[in-house]
Backbone bond lengths (Angstrom), bond angles and torsions (degrees), N, CA, C in turn:
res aa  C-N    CA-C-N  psi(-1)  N-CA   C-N-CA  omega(-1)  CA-C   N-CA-C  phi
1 X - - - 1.464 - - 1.517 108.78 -
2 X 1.504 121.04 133.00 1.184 118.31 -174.80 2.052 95.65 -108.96
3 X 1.357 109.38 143.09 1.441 126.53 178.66 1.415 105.61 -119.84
4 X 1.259 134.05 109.76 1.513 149.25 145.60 1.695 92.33 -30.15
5 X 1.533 116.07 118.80 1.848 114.25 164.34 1.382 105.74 -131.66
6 X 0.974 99.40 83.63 1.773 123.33 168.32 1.326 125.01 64.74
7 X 1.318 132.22 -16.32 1.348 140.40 159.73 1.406 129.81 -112.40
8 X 1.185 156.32 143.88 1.502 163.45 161.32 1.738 86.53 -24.70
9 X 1.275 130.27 -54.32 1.793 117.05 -138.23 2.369 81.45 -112.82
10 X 0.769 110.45 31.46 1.640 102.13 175.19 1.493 103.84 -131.13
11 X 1.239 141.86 101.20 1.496 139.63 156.41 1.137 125.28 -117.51
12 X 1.328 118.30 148.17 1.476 112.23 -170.42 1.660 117.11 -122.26
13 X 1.035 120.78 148.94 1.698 110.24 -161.09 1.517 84.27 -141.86
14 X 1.364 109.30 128.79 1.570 134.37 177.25 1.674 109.56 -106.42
15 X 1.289 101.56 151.90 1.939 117.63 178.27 1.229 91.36 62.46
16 X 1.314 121.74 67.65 1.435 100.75 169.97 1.798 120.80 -78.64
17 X 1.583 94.30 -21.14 1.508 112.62 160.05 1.442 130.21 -64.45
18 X 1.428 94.09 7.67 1.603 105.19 166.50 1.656 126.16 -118.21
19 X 1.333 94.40 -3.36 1.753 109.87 167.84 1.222 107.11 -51.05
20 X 1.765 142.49 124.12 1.475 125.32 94.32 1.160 135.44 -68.01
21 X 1.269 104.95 156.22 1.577 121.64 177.13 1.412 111.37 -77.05
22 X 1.770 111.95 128.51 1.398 94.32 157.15 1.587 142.10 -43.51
23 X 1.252 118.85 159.77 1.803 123.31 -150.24 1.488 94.83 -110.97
24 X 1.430 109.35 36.39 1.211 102.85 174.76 1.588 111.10 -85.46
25 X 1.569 122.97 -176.08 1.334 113.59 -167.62 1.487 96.44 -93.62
26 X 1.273 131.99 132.97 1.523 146.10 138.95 1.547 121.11 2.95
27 X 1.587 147.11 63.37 1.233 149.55 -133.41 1.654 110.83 -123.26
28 X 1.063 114.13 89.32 1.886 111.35 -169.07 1.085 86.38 -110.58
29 X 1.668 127.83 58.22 1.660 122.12 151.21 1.624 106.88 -144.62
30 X 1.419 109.61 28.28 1.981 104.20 177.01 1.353 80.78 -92.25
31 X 1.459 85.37 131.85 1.368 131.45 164.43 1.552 129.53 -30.88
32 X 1.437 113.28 127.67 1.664 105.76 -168.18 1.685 116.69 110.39
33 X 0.874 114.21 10.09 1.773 125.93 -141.30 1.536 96.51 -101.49
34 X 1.592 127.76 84.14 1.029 115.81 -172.70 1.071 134.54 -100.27
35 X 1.629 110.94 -5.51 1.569 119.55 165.79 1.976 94.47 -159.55
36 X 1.417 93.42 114.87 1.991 88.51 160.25 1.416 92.34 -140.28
37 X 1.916 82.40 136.82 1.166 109.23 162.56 1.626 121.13 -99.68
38 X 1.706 122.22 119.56 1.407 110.20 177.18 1.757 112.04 -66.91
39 X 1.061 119.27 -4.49 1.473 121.13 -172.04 1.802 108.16 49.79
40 X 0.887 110.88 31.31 1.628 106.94 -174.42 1.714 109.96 -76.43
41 X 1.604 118.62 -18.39 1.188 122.71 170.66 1.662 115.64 -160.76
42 X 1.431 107.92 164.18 1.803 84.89 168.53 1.833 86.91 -144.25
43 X 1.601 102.90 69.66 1.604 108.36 157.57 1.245 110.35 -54.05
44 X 1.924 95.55 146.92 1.609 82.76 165.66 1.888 113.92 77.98
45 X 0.796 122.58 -3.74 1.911 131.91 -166.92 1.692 118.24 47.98
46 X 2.016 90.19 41.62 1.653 102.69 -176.62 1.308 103.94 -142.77
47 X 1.469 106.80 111.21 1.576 107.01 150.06 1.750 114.85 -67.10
48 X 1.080 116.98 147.58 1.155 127.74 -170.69 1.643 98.10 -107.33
49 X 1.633 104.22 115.75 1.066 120.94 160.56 1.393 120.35 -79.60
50 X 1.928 128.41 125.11 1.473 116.27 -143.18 1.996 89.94 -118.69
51 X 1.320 116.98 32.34 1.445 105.18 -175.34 1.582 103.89 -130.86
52 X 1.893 109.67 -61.78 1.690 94.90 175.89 1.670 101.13 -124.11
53 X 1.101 129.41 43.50 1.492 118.67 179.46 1.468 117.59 59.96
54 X 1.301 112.90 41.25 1.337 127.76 149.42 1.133 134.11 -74.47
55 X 1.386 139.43 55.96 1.283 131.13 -149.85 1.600 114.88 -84.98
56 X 1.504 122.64 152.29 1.018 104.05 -165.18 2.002 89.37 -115.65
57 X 1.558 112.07 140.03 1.354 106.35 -176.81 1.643 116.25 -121.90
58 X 1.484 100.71 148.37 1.579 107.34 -172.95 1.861 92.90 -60.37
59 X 1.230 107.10 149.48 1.528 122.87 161.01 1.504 100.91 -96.87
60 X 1.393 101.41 131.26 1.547 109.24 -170.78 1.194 133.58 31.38
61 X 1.429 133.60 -125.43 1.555 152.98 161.45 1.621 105.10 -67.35
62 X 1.900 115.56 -2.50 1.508 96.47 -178.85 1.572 107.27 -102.29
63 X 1.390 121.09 105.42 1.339 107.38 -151.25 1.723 92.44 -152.31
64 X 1.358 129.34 93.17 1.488 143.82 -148.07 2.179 106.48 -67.02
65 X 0.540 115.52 148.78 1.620 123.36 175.37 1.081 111.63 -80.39
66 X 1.629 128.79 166.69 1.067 147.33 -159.50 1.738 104.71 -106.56
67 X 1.531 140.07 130.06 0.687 172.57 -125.61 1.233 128.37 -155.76
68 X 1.753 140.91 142.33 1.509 120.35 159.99 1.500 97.74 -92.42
69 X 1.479 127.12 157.13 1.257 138.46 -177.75 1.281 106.78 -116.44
70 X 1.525 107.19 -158.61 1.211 124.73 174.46 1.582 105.10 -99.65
71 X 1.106 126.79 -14.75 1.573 131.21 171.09 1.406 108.39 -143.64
72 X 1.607 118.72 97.99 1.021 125.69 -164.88 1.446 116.74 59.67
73 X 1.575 120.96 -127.73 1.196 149.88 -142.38 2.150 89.50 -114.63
74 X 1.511 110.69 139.11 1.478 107.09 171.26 1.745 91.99 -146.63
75 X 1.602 97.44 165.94 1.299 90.39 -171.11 1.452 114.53 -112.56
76 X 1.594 129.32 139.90 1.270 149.04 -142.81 1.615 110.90 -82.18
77 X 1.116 149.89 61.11 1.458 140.54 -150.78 1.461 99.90 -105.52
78 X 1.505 109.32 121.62 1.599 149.08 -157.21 1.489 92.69 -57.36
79 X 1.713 134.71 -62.51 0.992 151.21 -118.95 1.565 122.99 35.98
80 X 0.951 85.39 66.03 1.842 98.53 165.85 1.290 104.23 -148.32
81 X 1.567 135.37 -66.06 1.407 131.37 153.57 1.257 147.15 -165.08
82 X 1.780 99.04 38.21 1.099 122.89 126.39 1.844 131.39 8.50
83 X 1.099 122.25 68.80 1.366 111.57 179.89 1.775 125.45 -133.66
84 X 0.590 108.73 156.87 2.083 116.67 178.94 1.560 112.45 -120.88
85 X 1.185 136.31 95.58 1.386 157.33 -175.73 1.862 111.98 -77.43
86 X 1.557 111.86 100.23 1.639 92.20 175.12 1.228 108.07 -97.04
87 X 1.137 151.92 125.61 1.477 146.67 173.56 1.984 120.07 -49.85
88 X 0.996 92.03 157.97 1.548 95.31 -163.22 1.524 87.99 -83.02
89 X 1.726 91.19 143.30 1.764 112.93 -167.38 1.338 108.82 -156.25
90 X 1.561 120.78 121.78 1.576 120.19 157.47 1.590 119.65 -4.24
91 X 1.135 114.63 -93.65 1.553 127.32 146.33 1.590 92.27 -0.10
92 X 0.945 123.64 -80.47 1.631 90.09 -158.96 1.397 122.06 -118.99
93 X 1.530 101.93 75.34 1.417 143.15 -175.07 1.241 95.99 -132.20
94 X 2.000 111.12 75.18 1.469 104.60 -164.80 1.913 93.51 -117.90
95 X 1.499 106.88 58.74 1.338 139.23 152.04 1.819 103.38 -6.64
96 X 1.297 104.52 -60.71 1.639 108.11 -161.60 1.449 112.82 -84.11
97 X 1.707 116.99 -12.42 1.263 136.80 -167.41 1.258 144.21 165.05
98 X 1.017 155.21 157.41 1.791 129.68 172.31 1.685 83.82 -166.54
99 X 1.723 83.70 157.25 1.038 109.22 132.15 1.237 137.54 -170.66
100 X 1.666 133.81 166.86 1.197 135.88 -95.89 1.591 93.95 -165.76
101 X 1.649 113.32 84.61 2.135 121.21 -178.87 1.014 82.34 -137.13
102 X 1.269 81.02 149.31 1.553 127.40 170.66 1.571 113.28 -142.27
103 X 1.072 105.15 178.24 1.488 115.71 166.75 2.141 113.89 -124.44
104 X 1.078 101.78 118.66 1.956 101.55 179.64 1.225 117.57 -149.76
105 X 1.644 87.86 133.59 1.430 101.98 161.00 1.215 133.31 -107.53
106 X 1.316 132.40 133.25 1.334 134.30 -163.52 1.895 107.95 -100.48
107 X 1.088 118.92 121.78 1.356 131.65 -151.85 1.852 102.18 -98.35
108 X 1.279 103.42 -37.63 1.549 107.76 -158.93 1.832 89.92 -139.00
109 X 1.369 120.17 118.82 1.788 128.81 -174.99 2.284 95.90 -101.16
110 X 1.114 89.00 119.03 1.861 89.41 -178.53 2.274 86.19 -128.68
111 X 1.453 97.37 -178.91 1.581 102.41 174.90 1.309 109.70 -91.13
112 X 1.861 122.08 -8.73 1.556 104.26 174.54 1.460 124.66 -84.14
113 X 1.231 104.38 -159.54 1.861 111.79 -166.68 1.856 79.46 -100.12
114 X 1.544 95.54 138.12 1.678 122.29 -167.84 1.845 80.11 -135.73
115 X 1.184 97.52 120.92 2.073 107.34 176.02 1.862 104.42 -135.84
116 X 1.502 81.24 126.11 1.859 116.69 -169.05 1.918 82.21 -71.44
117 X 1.074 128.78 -70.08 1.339 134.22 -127.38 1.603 109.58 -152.68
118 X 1.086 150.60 135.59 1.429 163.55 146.74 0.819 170.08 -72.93
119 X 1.239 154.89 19.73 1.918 137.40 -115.99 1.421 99.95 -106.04
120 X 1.184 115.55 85.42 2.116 117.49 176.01 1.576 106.21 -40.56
121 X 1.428 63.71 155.98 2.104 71.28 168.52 1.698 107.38 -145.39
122 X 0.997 130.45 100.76 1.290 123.66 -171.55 1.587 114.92 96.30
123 X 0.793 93.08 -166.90 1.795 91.95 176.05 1.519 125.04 -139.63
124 X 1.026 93.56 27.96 2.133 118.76 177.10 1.782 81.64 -103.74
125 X 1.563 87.48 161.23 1.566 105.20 -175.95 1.436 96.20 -86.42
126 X 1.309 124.54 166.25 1.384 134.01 171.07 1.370 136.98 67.72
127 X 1.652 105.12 5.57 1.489 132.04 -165.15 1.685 87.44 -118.33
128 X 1.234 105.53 78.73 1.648 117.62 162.69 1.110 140.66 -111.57
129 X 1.521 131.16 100.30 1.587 117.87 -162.71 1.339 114.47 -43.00
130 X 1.578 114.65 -25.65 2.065 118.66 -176.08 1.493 67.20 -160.19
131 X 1.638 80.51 146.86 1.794 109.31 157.76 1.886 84.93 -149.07
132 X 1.460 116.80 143.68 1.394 139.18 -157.53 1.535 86.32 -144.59
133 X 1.941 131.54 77.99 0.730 146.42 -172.23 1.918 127.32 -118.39
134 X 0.981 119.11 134.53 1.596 115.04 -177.25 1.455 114.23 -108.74
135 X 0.761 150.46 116.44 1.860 156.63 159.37 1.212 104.64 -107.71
136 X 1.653 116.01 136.40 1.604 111.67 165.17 1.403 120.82 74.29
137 X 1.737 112.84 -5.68 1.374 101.89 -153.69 1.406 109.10 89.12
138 X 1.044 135.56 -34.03 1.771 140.82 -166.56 2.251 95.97 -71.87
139 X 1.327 91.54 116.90 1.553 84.79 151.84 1.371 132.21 -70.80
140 X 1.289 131.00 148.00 1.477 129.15 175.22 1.367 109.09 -130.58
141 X 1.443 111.73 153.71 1.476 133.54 176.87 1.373 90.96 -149.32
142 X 1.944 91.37 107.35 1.658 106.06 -178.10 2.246 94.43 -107.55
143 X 1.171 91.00 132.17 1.609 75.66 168.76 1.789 112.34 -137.93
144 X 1.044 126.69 148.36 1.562 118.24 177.08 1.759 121.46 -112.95
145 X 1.409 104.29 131.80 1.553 95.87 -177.99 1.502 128.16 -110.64
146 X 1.423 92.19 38.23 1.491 113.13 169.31 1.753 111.58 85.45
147 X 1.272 116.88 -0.96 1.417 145.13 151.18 1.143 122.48 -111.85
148 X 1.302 145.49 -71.87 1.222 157.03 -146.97 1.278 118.59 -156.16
149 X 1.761 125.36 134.87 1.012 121.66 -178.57 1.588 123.39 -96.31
150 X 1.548 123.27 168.67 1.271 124.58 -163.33 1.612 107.20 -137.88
151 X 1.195 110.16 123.26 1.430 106.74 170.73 1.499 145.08 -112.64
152 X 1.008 146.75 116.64 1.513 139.17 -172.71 1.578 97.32 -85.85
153 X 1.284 147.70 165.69 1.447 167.78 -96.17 1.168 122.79 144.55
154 X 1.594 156.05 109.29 1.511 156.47 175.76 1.341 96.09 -120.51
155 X 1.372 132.61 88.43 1.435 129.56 155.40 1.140 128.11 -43.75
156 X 1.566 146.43 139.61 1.259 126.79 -178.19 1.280 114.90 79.99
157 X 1.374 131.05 -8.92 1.248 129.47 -148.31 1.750 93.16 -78.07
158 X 1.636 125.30 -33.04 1.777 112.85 -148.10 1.925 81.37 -124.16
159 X 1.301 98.21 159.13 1.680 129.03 165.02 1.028 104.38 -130.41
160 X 1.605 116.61 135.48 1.795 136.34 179.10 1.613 88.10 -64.19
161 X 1.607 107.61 124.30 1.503 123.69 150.41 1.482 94.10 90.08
162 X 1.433 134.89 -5.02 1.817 125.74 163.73 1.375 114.06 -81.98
163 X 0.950 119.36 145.02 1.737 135.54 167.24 1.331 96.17 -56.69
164 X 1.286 131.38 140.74 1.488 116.56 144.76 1.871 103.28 -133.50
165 X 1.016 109.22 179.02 1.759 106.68 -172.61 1.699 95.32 -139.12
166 X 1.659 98.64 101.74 1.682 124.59 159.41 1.282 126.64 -50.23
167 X 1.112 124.28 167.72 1.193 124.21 159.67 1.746 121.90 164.51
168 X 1.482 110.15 125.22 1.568 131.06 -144.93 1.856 84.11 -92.09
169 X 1.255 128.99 140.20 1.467 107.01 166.86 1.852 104.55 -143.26
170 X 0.979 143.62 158.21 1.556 145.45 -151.36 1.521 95.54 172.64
171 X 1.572 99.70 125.37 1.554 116.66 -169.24 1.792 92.82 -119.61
172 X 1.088 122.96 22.75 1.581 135.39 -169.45 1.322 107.99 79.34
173 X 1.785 125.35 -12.06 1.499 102.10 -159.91 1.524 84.29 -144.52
174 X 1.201 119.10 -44.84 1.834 116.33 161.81 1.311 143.38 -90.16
175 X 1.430 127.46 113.31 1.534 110.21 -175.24 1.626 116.00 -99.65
176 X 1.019 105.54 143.18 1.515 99.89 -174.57 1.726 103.96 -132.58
177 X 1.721 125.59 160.00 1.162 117.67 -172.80 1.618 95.02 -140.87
178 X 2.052 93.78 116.29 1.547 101.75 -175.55 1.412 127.11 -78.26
179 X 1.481 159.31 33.79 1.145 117.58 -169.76 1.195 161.83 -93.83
180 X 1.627 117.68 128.87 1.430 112.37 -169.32 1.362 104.16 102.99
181 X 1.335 115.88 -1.82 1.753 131.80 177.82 1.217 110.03 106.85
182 X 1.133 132.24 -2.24 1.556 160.25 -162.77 1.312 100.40 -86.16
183 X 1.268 133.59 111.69 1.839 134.00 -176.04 1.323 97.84 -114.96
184 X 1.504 108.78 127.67 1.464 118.44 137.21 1.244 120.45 -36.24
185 X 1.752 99.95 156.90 1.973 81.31 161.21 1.647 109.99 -100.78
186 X 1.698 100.58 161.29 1.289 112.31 -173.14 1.480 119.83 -53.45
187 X 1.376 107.91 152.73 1.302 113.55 -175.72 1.712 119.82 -122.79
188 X 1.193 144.59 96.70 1.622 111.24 -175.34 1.150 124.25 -54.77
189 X 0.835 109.31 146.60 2.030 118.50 170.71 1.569 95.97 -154.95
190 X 1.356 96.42 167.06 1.287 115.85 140.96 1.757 133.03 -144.27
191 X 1.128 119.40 147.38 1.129 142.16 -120.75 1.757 98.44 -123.07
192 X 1.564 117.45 122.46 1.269 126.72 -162.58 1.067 109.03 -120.20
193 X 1.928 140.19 113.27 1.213 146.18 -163.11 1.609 107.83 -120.31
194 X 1.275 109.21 147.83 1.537 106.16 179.54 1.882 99.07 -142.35
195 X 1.258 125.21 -164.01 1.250 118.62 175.93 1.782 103.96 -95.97
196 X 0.956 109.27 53.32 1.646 96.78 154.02 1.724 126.78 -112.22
197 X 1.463 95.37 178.71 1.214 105.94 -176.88 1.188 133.96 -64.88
198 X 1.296 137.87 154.47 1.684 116.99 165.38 1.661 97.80 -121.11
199 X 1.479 98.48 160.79 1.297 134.07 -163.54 1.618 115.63 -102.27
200 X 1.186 134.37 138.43 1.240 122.20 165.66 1.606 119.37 -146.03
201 X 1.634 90.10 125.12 1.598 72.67 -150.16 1.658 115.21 140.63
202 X 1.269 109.81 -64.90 1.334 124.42 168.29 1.397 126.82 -159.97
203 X 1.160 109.86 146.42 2.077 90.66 177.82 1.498 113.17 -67.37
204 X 0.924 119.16 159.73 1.776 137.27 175.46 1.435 107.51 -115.84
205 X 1.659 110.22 126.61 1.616 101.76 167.59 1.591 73.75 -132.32
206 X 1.315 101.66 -123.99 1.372 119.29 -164.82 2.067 95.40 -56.07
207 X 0.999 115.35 -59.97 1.135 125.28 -179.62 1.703 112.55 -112.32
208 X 1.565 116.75 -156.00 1.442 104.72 -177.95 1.459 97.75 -120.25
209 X 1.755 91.44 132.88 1.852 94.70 -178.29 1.428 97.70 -146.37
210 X 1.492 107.17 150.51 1.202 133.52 -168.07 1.793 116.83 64.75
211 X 1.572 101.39 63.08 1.687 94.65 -166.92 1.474 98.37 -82.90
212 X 1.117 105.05 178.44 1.872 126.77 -177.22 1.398 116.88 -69.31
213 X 1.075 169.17 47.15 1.195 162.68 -151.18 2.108 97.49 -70.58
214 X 1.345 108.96 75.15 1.628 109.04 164.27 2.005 101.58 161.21
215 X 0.870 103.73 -139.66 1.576 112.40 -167.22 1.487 105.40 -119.94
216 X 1.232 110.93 137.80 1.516 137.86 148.28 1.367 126.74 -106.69
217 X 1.643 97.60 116.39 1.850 91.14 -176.98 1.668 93.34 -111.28
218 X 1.047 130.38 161.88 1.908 163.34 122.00 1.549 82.23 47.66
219 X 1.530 98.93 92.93 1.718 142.86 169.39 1.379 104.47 -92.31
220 X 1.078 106.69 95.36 1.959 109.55 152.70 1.011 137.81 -97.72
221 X 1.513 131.81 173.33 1.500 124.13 -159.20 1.662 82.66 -148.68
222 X 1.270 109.87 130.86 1.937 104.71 165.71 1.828 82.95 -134.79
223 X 1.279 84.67 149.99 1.466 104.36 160.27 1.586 125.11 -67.04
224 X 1.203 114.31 -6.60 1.734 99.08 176.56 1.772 93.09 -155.40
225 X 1.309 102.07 163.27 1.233 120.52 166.35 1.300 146.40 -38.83
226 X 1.615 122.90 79.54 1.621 125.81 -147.23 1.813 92.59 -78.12
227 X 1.293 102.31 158.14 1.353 108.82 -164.54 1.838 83.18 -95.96
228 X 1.102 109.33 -178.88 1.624 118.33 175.73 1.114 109.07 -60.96
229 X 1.426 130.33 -83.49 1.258 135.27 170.04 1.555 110.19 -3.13
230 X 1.489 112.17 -51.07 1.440 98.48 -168.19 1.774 106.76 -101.14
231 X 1.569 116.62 -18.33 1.357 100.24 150.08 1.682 146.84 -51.55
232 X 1.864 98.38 -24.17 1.310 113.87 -169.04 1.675 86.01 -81.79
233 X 1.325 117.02 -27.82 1.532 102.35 -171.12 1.348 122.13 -69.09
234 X 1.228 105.20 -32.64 1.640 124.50 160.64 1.637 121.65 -53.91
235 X 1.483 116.04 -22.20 1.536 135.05 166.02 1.414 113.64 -76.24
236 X 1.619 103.39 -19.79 1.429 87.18 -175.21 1.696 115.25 -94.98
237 X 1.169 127.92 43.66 1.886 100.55 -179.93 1.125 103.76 -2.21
């Protein structure tokens, strides 16, 4: 059940432990698909990016464990500092749109900001083209437009130790935040990209803050705005 809580960008979605996924078939070829990672391992201090050779790499000794997922193998991030680094790439200078699922579980619930996924922008904290963030249990979709940042909110959205299936979405002019196939309503913004890196795992400013304390399974990146239909397909293993 989705509840309107007092603003356009705050919704709250209850039983989330009662979601199935549509029974549609399992599809890692809709269109737009510019970097997914299955996270099934990161041998070597490399998740293997399985679309254009984007690989995403452990920074030092912070380099997450192996896990069973929801599709195969997902990877285990400590929350302390735990992280996966993709290097900044053409490819994902997705200017006209993106979007940005995963599948996570959150292992350990505290009151700070816990962040799935990233794309920096600058090198000040909080200036993020996407931050794919949890507080409270509350989902977040933090985005920055090269002035000021904007946020969407899903209260209720996560349960300690459930799978749930994310997802960041931007059609160039609306952002919306899915979970479980479940959409906010749209918001305008616009959305400010530079050549940095994204993070997975935890945000990166100066150092690494707000890491993941649980699992990330099979993170994608498409260049434009998947309609529901094809997010829910992404819900379904």
């Amino acid at each position: 059940m989705l509840v309107l809580a007092g603003c356009d960008d705050v919704w709250s979605i209850d039983h989330v432990s009662d979601y199935t996924p549509p029974q549609d078939a399992f599809d890692p070829g809709i269109a737009g698909l510019v970097a997914w990672y299955p996270l099934d391992s990161a041998d070597g201090g490399v998740s293997v990016e399985s679309s254009h050779g984007l690989h995403a790499r452990c920074v030092g000794s912070r380099c997450p464990s192996t896990v069973e997922g929801v599709i195969g193998g997902a990877l285990q991030f400590d929350g302390v500092d735990d992280v996966l680094i993709v290097d900044p790439d053409p490819l994902l200078m997705t200017t006209q749109g993106f979007t940005v699922a995963t599948w996570v579980r959150l292992d350990v619930n505290n009151s700070g900001e816990l962040c799935v996924a990233n794309k920096q922008h600058g090198s000040a904290q909080y200036q993020n083209t996407f931050q794919m963030c949890v507080q409270n249990l509350e989902a977040e979709f933090y985005s920055w437009n090269g002035s000021m940042g904007h946020e969407q909110k899903v209260p209720n959205a996560l349960q300690v130790g459930v799978w749930v299936h994310l997802a960041l979405r931007w059609d160039g002019t609306m952002k919306t935040l899915v979970v479980n196939g479940i959409s906010s309503p749209p918001s305008a913004v616009t959305i400010a990209f530079d050549a940095s890196p994204i993070s997975i795992g935890a945000d990166v400013d100066a150092t690494v803050v707000a890491p993941w304390p649980g699992a990330i399974d099979d993170l994608r990146i498409y260049d434009r705005a998947l309609d529901l239909g094809e997010i829910a397909t992404l819900a379904s293993p």
